[in-house]
N, C-alpha and C positions, 0 to 999 in steps of 0.2 A: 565864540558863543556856541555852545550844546544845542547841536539841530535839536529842533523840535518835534515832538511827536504829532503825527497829524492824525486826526479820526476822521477813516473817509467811510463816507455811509450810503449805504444803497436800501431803499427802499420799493418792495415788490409787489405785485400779485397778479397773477394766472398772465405770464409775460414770457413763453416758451423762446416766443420766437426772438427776442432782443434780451436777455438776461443772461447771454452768455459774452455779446461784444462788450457789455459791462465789466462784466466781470474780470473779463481779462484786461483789460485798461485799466481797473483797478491793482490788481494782482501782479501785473509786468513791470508795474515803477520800480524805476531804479533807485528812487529813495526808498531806504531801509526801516526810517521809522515811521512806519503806517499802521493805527492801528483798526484793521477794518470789520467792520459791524453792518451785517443784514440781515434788515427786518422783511420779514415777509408775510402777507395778510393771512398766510395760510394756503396757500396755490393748491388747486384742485387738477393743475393741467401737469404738464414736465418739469415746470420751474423748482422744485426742490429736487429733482433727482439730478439737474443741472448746476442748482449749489453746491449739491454736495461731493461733485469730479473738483471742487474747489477750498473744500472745506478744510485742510489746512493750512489754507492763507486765509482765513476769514479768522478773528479773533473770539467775537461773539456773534452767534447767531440765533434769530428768534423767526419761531413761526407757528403763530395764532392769528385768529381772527384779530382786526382790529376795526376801530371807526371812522377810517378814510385817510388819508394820504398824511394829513398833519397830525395825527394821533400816532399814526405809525412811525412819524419822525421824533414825536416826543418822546415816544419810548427808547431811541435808537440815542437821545440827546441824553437820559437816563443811564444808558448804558456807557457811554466816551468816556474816556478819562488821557485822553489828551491835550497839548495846549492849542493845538487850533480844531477847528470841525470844519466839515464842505460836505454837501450833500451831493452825490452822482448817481442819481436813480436810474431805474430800467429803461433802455432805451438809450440815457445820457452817456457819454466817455468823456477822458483825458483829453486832449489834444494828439497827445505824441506819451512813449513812456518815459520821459526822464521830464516831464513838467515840473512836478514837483522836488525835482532835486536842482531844477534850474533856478526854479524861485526861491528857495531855502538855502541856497548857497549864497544870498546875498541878506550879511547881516541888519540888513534897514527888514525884510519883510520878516524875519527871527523876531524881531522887537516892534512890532506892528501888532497893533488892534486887531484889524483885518487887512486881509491883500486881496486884492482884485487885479481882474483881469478884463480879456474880452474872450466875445465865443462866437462858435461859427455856427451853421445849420447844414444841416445835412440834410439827403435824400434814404431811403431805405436799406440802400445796397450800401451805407453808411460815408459815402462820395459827398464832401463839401463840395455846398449850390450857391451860398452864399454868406456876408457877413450877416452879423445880426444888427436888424433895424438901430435900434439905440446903438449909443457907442458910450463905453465909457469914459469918463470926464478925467483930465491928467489932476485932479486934485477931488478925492472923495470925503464930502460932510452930508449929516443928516439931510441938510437943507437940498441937496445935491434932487434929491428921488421928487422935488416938486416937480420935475422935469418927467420924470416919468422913469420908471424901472432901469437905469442907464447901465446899473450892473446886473448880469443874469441872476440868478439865485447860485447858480452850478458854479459859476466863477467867482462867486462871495467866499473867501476863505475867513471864518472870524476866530477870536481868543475866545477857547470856549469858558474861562471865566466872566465873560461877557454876554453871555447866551440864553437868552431867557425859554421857555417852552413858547412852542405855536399856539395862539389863542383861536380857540376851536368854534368860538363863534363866527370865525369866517371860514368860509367852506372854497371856496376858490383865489382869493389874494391874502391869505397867512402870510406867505414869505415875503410877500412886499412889506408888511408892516413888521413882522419880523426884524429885515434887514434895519427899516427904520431905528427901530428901537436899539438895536447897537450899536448904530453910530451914532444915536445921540449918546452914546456912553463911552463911545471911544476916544482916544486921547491923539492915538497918531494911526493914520491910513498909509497903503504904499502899493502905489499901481504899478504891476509887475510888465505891465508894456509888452504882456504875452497873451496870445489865444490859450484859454485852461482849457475852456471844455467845449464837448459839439453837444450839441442839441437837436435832436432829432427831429423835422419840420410836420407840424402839424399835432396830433395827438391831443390830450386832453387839454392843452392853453385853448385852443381853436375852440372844442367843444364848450367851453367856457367863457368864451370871450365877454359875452354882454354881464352874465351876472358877476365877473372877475372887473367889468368897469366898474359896477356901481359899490363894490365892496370898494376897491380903488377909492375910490369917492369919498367912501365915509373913512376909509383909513386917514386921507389926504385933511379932511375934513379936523379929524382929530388931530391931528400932530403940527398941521398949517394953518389952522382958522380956517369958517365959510370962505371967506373972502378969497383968500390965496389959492385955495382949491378950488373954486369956483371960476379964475382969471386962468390958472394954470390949465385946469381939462377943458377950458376954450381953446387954449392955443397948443393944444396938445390934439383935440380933435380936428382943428384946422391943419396940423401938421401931418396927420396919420391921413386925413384924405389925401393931400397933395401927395403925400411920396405914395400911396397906390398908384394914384392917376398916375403915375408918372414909371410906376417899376411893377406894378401889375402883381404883385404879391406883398406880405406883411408878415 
């Protein structure tokens, strides 16, 4: 099978200080068909004189104002033209640089919907601190995310014929409903049993956390019934305290 082309996407702004370890984790894969697109809100600080020591590995690059994280992604979605997409924004990396030639060397994730992974967190000095709270599930369906985001967004790799734009009436949980919406359309999932990406602890999820539940909610709401959302972010809230009490972080 014809590896596939991956569209890997970074999306930016005024990000001097983390928009270079990006980059280069994007940039150092050792798979060849990458083809990579960043958008940038228009950075007022270093971030574009930082793109552009990179700019012949970037495929396409844009950088105008735009209106907020999911708008910037939709344009970057506008832009792809390969068969899978995975976003690794500012701040996010790879794992390692042959991730993606390890995943792709194995023809079950070639012929996948989407492939998923797991992801780790990191600290500043970009030092994994720990796993990530959710873990993903050795078998991925729509039905799967009643449980709560169990795959990162950064380690959701999908068929970008399967990819809709971010719906811009949520401002903090797009990509949770996002994800939704393509695996109710996908046909076959294939968990590649690898950490993809780090995730850097803290940042705008943190800054968001309460208005990011209740979009949750009505995502949940919409795709699972009252009911099922309403039984799930019980036992979902029950579970987020206990493993604080118990690990002193989230």
């Amino acid at each position: 099978m014809e590896a596939p082309i991956i569209s890997v996407v970074t999306v930016v702004y005024n990000s001097e200080a983390l928009i270079e370890s990006t980059l280069q984790s994007v940039t150092n894969q050792t798979y060849t068909n990458v083809e990579y697109i960043v958008v940038d809100g228009g950075s007022t600080d270093a971030t574009p004189h930082i793109i552009n020591k990179y700019r012949n590995k970037i495929a396409r690059y844009v950088s105008e104002p735009d209106h907020g994280i999911y708008d910037a992604m939709n344009k970057a979605i506008g832009l792809a033209s390969g068969d899978f997409i995975v976003f690794i924004n500012s701040g996010d990396r790879f794992s390692d640089d042959s991730v993606l030639e390890k995943i792709f060397s194995n023809p079950d994730a070639c012929s996948a919907d989407v492939v998923y992974g797991d992801t780790d967190i990191t600290d500043e000095n970009g030092n994994v601190i720990h796993s990530r709270r959710h873990r993903p599930p050795d078998h991925l369906t729509w039905k799967s995310f009643k449980r709560g985001m169990l795959v990162c967004h950064q380690s959701f790799i999908a068929r970008r014929a399967l990819v809709p734009k971010y719906d811009l009436n949520y401002r903090c949980a797009a990509d949770f409903d996002w994800c939704v919406k393509i695996l109710r359309k996908a046909t076959k999932t294939h968990n590649s049993n690898l950490v993809i990406s780090l995730f850097l602890e803290g940042g705008q999820t943190r800054k968001t956390i309460v208005p990011g539940l209740k979009e949750r909610f009505k995502i949940m709401r919409h795709h699972y019934g009252l009911m099922s959302a309403l039984f799930w972010n019980i036992i979902l809230g029950v579970r987020f305290t206990w493993f604080v009490m118990r690990h002193r972080w989230f």
